[in-house]
The first five atom37 places (N, CA, C, CB, O) and aatype in JSON, in Angstrom:
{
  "aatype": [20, 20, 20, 20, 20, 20, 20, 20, 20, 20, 20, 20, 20, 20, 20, 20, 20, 20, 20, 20, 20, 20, 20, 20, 20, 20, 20, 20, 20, 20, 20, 20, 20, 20, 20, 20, 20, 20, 20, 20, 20, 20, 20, 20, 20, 20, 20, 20, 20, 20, 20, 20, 20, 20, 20, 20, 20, 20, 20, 20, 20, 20, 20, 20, 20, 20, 20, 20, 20, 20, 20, 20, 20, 20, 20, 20, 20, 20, 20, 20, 20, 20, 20, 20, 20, 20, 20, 20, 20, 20, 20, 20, 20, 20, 20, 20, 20, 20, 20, 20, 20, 20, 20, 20, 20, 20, 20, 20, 20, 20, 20, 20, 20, 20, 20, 20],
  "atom_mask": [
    [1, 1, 1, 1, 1],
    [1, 1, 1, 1, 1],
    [1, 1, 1, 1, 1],
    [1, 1, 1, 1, 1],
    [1, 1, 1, 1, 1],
    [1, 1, 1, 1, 1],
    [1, 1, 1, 1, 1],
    [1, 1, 1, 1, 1],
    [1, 1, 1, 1, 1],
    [1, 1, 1, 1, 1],
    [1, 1, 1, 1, 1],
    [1, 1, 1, 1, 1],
    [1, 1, 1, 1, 1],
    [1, 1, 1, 1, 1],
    [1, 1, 1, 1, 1],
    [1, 1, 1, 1, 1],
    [1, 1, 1, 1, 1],
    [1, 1, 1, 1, 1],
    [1, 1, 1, 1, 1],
    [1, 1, 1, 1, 1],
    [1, 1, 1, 1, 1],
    [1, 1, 1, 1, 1],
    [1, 1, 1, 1, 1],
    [1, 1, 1, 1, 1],
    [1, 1, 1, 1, 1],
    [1, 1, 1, 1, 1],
    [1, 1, 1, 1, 1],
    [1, 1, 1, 1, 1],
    [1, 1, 1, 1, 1],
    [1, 1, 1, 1, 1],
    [1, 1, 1, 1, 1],
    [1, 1, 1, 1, 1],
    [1, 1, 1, 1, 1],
    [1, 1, 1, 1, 1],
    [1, 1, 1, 1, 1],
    [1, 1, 1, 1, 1],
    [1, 1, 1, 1, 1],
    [1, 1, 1, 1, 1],
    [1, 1, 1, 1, 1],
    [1, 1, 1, 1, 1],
    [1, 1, 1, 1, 1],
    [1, 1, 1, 1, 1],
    [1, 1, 1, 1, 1],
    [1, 1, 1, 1, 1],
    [1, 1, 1, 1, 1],
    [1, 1, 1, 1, 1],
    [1, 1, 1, 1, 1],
    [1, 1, 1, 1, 1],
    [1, 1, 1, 1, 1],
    [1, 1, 1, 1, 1],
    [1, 1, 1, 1, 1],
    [1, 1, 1, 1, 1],
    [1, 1, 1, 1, 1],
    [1, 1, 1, 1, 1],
    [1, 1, 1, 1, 1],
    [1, 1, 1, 1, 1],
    [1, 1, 1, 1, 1],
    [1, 1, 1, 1, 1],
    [1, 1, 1, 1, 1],
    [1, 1, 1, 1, 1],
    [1, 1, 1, 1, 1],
    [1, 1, 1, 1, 1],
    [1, 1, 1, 1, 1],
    [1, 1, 1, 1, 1],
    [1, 1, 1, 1, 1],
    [1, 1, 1, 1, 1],
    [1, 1, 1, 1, 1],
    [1, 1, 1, 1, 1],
    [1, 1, 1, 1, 1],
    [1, 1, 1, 1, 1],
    [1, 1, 1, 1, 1],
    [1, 1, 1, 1, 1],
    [1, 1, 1, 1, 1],
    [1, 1, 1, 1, 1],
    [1, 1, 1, 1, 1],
    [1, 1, 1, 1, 1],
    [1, 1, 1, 1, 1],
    [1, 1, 1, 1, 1],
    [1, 1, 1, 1, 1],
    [1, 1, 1, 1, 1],
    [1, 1, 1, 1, 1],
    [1, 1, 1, 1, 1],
    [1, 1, 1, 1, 1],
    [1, 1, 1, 1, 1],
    [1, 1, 1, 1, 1],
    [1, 1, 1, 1, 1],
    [1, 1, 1, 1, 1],
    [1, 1, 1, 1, 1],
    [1, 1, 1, 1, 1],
    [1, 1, 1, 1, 1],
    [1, 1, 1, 1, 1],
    [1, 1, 1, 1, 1],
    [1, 1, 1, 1, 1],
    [1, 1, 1, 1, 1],
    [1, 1, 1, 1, 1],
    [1, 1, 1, 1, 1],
    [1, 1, 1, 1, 1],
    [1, 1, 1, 1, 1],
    [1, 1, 1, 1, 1],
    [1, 1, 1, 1, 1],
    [1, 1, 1, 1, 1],
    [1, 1, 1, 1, 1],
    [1, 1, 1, 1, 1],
    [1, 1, 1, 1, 1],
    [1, 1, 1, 1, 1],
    [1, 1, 1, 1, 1],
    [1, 1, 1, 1, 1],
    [1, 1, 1, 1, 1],
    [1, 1, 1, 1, 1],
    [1, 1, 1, 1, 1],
    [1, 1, 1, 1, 1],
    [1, 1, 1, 1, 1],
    [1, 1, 1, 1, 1],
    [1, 1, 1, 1, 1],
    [1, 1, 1, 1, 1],
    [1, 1, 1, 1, 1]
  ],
  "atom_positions": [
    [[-13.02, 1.97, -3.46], [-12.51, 2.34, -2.16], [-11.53, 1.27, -1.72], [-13.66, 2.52, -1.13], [-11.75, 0.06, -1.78]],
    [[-10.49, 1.79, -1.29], [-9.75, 0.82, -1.1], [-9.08, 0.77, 0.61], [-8.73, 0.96, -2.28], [-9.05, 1.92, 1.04]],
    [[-8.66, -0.05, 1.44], [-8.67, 0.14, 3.08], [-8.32, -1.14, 3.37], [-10.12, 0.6, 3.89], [-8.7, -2.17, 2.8]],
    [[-7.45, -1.02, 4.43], [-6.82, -2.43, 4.94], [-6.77, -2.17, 6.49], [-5.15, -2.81, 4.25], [-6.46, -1.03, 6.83]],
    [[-6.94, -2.74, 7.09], [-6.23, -2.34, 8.81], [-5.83, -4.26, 8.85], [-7.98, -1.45, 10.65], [-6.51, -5.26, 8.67]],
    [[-4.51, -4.04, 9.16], [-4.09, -5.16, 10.34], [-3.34, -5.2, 11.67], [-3.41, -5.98, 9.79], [-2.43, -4.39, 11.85]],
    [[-3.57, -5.84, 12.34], [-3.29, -5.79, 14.23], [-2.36, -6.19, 14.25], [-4.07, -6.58, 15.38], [-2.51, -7.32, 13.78]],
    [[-1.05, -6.03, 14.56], [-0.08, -6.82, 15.06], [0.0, -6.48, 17.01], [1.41, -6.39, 14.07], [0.33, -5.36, 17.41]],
    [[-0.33, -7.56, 17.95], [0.29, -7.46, 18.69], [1.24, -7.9, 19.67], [-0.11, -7.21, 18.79], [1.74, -9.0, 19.42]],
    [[1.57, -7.39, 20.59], [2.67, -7.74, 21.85], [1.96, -7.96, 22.87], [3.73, -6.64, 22.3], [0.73, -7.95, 22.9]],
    [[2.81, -8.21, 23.93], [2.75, -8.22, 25.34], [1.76, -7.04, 26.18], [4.23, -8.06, 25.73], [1.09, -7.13, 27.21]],
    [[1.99, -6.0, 25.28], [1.55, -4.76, 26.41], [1.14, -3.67, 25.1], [3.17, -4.04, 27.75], [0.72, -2.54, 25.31]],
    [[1.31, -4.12, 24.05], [1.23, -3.31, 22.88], [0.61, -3.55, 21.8], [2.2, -3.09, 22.48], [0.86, -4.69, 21.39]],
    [[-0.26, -2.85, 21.01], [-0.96, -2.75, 19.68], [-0.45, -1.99, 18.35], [-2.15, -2.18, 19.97], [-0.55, -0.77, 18.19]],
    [[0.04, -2.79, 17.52], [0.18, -1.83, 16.34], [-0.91, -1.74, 15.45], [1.29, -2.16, 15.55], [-1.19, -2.89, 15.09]],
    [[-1.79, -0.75, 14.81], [-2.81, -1.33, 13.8], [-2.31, -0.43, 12.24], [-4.7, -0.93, 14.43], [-2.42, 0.78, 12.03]],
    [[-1.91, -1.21, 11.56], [-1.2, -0.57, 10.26], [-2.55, -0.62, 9.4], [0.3, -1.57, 9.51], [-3.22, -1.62, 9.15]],
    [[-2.88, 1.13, 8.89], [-3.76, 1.59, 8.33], [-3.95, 2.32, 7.05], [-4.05, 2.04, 9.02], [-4.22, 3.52, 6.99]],
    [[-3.79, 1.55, 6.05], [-4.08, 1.5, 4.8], [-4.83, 2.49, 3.69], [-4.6, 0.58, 4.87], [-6.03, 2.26, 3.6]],
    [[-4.41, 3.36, 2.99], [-5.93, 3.4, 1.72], [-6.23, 4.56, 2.44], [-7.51, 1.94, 1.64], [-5.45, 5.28, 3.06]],
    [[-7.52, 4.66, 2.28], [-8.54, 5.68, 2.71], [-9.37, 5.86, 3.8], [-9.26, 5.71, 1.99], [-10.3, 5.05, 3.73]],
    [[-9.44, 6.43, 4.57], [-9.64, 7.06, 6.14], [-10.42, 7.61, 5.46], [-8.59, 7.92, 7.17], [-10.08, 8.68, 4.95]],
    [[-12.11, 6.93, 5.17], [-12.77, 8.14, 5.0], [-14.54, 7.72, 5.69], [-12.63, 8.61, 3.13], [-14.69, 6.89, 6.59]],
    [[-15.28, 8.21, 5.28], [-16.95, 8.48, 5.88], [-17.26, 6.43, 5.39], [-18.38, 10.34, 4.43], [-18.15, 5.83, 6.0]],
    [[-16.65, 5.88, 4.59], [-16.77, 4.58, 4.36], [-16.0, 3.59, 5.19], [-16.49, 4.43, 3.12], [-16.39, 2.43, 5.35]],
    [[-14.57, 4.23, 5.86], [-13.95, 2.82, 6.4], [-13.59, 2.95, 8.07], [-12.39, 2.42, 5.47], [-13.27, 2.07, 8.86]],
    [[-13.8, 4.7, 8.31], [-13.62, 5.01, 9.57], [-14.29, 4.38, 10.67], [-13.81, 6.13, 9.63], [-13.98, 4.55, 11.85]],
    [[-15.46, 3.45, 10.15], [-16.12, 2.71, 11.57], [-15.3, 1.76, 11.48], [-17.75, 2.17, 11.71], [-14.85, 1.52, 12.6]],
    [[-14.85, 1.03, 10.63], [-13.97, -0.26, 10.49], [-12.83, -0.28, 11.65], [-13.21, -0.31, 8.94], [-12.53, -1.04, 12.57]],
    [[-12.31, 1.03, 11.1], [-11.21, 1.33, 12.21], [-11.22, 1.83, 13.78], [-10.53, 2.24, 11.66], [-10.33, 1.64, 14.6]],
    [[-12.86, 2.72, 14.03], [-13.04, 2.33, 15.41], [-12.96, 1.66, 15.99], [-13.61, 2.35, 15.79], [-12.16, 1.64, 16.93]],
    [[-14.04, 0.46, 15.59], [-14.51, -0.81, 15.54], [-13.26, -2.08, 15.85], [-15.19, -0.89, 14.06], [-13.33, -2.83, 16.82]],
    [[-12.53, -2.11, 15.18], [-11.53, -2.88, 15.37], [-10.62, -2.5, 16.41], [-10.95, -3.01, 14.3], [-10.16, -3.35, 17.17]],
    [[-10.2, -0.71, 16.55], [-9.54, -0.78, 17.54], [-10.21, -0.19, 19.39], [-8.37, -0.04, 16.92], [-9.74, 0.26, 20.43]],
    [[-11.4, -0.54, 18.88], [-12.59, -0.32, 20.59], [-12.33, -1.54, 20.91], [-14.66, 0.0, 20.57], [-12.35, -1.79, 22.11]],
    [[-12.01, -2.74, 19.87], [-11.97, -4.47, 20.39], [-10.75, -4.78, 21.32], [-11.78, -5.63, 18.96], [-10.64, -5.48, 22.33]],
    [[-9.82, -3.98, 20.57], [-8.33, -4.29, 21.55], [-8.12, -4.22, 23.17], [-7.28, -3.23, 21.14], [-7.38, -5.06, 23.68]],
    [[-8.59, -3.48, 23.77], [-8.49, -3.46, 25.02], [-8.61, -5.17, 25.51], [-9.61, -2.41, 25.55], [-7.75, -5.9, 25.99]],
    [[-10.56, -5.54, 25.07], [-10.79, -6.04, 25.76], [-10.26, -7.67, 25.22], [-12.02, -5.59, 26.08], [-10.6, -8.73, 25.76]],
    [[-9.55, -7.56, 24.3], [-8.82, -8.67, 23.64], [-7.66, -9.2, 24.09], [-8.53, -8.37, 22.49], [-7.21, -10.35, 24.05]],
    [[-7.04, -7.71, 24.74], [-5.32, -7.62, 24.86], [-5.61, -7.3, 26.5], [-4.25, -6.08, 23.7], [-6.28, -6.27, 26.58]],
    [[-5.35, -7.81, 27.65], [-6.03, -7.23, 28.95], [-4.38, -6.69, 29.14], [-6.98, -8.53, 30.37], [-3.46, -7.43, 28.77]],
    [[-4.14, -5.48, 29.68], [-2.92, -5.03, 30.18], [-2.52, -3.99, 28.97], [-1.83, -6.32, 30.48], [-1.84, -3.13, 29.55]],
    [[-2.59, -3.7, 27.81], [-2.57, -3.14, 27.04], [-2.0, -1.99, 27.27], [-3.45, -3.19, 26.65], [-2.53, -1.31, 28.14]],
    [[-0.92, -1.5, 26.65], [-0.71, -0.25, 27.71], [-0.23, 1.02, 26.06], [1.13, -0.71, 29.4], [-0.12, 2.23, 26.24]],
    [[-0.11, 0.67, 25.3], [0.01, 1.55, 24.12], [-0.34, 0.94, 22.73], [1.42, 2.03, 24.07], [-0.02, -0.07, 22.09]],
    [[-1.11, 1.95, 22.57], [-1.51, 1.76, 20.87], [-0.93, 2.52, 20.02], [-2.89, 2.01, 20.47], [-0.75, 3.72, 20.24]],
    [[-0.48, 1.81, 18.71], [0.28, 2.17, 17.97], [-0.55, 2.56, 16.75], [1.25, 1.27, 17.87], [-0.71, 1.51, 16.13]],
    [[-1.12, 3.49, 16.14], [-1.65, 3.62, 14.42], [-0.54, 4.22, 13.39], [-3.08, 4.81, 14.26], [0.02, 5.32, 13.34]],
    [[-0.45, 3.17, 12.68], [0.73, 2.81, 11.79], [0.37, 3.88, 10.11], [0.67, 0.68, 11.54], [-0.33, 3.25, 9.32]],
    [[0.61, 4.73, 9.82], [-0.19, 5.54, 8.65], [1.05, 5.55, 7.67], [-0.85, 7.31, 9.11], [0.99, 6.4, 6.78]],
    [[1.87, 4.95, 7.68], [2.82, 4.68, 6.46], [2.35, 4.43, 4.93], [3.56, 3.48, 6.81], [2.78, 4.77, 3.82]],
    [[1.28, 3.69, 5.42], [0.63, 3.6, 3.68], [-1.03, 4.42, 3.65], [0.31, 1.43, 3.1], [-1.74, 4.08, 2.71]],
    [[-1.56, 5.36, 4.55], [-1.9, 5.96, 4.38], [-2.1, 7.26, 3.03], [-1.64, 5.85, 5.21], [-1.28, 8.14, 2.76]],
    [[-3.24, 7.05, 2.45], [-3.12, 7.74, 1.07], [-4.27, 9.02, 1.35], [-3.57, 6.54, -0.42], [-3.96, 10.03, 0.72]],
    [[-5.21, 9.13, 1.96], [-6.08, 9.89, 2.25], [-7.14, 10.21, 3.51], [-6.51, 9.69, 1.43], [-7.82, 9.22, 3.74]],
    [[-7.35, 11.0, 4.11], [-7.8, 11.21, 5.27], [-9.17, 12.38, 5.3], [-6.51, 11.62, 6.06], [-8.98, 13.6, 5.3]],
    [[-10.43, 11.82, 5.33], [-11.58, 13.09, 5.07], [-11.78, 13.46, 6.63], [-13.33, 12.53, 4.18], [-11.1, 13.14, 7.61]],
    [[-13.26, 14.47, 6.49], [-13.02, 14.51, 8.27], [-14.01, 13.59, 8.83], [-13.33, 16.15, 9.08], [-14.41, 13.82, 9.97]],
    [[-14.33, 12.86, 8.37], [-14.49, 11.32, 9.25], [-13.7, 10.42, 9.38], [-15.35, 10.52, 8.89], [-13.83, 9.4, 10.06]],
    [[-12.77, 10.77, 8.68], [-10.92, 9.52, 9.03], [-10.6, 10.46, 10.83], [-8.54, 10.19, 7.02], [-10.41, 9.93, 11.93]],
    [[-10.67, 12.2, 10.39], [-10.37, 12.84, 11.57], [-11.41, 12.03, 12.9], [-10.69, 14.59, 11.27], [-11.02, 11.23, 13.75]],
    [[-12.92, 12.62, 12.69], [-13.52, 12.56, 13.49], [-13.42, 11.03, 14.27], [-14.61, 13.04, 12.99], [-13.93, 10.78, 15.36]],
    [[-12.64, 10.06, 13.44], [-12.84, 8.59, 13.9], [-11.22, 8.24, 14.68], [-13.25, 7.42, 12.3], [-10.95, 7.36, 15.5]],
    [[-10.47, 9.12, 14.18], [-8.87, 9.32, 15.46], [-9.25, 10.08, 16.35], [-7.29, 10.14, 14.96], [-8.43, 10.13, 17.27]],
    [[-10.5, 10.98, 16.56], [-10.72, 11.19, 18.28], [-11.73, 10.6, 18.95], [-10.97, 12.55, 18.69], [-12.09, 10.53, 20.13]],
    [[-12.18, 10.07, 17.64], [-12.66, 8.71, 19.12], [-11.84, 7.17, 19.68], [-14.26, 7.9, 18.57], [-12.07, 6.39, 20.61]],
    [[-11.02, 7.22, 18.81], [-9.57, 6.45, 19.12], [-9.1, 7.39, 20.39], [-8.26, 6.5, 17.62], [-8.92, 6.86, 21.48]],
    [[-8.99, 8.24, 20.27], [-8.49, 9.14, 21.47], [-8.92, 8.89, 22.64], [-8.76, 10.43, 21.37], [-8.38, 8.25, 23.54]],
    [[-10.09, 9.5, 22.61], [-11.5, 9.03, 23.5], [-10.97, 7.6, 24.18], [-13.14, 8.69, 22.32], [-10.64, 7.42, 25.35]],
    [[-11.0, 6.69, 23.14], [-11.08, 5.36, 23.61], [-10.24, 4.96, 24.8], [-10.77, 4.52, 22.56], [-10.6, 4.43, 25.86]],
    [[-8.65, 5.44, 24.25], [-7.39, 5.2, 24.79], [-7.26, 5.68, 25.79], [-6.44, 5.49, 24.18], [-6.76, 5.04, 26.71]],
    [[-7.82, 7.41, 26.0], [-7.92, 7.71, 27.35], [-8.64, 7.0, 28.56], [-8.34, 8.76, 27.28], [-8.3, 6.62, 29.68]],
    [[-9.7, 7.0, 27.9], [-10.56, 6.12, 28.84], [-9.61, 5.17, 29.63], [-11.67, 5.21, 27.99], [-9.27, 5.27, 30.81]],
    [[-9.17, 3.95, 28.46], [-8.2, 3.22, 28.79], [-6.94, 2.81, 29.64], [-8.04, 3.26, 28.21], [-6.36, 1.77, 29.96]],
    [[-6.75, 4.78, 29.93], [-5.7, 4.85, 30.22], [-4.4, 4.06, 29.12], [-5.89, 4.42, 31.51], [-3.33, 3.54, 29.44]],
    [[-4.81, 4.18, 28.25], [-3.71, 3.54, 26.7], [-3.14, 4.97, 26.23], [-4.85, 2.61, 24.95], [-3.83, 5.95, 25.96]],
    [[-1.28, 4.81, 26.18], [-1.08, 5.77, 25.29], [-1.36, 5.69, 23.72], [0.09, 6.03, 25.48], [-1.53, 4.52, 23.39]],
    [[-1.44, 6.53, 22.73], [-2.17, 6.52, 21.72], [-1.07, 7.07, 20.78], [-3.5, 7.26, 21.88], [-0.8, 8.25, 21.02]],
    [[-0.29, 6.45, 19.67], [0.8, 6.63, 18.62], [0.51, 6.87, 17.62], [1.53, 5.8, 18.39], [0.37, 5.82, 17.0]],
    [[0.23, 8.1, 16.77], [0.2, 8.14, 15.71], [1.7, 8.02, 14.73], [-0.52, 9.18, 15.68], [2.47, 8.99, 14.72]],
    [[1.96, 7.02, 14.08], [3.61, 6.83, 13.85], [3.5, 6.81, 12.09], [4.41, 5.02, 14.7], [2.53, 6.23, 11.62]],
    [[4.26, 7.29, 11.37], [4.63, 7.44, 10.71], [3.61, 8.43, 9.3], [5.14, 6.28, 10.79], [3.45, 8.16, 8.11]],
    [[3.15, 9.5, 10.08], [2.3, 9.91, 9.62], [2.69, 10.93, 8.56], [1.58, 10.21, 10.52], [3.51, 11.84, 8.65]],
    [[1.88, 10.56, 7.5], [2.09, 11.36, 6.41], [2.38, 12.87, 6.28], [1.15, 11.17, 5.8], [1.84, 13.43, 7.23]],
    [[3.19, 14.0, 5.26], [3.05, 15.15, 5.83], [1.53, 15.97, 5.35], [4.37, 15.9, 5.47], [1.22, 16.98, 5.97]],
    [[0.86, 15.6, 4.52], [-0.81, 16.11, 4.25], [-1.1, 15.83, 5.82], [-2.03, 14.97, 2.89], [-1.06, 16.81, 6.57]],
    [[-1.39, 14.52, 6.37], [-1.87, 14.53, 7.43], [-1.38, 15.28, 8.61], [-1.95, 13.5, 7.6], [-2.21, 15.53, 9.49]],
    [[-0.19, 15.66, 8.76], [0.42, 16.32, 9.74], [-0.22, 17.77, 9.77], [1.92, 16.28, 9.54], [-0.28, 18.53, 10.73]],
    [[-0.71, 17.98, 8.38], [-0.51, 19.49, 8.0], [-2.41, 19.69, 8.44], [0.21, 19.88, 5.85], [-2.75, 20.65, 9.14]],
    [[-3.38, 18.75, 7.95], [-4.68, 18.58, 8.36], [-5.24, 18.79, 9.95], [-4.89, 17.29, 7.95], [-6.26, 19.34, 10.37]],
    [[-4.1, 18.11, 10.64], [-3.88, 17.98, 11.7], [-3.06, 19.31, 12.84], [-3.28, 16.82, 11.45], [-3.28, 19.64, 14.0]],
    [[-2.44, 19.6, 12.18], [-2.06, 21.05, 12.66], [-3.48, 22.32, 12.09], [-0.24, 21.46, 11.76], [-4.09, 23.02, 12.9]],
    [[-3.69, 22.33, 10.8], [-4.74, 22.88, 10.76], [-5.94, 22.89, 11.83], [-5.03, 22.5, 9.79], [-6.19, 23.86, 12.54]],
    [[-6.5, 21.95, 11.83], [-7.44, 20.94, 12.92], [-7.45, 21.49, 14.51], [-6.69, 19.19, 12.99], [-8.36, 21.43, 15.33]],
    [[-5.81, 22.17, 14.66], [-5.66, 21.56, 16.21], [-5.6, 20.23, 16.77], [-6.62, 21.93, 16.87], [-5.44, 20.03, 17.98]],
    [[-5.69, 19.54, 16.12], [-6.02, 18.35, 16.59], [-4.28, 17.72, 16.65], [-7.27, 17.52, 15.49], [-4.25, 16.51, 16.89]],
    [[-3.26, 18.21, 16.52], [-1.66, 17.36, 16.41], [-1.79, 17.96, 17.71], [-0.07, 17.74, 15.15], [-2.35, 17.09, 18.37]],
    [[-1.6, 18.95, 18.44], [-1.46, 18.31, 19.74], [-2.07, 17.71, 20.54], [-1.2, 18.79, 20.32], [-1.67, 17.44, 21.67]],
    [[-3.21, 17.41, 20.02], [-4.16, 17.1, 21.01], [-3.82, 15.07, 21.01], [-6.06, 17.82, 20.39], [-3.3, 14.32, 21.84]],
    [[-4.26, 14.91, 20.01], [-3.94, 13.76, 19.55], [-2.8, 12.83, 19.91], [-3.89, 13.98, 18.5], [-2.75, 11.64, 20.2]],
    [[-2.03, 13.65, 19.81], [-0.36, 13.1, 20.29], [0.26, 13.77, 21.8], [0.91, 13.71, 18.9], [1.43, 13.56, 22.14]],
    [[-0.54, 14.47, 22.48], [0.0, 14.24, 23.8], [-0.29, 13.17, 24.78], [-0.23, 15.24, 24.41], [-1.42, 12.68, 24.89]],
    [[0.39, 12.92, 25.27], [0.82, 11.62, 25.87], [-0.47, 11.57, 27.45], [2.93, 11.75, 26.35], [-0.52, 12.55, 28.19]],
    [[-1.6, 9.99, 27.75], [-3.06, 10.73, 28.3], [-1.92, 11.03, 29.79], [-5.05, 9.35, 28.54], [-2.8, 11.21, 30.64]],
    [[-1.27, 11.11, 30.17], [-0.86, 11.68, 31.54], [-0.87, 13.08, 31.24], [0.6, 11.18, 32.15], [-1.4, 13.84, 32.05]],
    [[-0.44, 13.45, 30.36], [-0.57, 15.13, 30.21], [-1.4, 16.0, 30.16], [-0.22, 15.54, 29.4], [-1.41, 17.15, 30.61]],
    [[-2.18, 15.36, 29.54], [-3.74, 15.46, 29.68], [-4.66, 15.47, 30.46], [-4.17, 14.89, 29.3], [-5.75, 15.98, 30.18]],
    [[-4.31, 14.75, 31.89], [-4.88, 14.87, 33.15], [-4.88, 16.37, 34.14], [-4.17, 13.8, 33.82], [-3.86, 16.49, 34.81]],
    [[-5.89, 17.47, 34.3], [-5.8, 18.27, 35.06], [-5.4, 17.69, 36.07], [-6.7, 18.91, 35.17], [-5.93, 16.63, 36.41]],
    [[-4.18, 18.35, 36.94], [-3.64, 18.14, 38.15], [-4.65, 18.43, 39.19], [-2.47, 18.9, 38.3], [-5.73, 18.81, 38.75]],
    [[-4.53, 18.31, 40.66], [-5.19, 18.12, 41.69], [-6.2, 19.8, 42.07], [-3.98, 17.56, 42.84], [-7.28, 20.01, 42.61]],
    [[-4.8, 21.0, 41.23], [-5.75, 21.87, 41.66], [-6.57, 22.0, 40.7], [-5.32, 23.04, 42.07], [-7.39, 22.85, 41.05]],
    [[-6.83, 21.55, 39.53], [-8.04, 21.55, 38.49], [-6.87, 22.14, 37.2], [-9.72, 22.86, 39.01], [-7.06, 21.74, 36.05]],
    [[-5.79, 23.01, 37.46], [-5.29, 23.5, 36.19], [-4.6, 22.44, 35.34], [-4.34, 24.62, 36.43], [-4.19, 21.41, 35.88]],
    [[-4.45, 22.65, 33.97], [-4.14, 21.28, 33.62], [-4.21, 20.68, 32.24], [-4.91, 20.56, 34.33], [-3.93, 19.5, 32.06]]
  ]
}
């Protein structure tokens, strides 16, 4: 099994470039590391997941990008999936989960009358 995550960050920003295999073996790694950022980075205002060298994704790589989701909303953190493979795009459209994932959390907020 092979898996790397490293953090680069900024001022107001997180990149975590994610490596190898997204699978039922490394997906806590990658919770795990990026549930730490908030409280590491105070002001944090977008997270970046970097999937350029991304080689494989099971559905616990999935199930572990919506709790990244989860997280960020909470956070109020926007959440970047950037340079994502086209298998994954295509998993992800399958899924439902590409729009969900990649809309931006203001959009996501039901407005005042509840629709939303």
């Amino acid at each position: 099994m092979k898996f790397t995550v490293v953090v680069h960050k900024t001022s107001q920003s997180a990149r975590v470039h994610v490596a190898g295999d997204l699978d039922y073996g490394t997906a806590g790694l990658l919770v795990e590391t990026v549930s730490k950022l908030p409280s590491d980075q105070p002001g944090l205002q977008n997270l970046h997941l970097d999937f350029s060298d991304l080689e494989f994704c099971d559905s616990a790589g999935l199930s572990a990008l919506v709790r990244i989701h989860r997280l960020a909303c909470a956070g109020g953190i926007g959440l970047h999936l950037d340079h994502r493979p086209a298998y994954l795009d295509r998993v992800l459209n399958i899924t439902g989960l590409l729009d969900f994932l990649t809309t931006p959390v203001a959009a996501q907020q039901p407005d005042e009358s509840g629709i939303g």
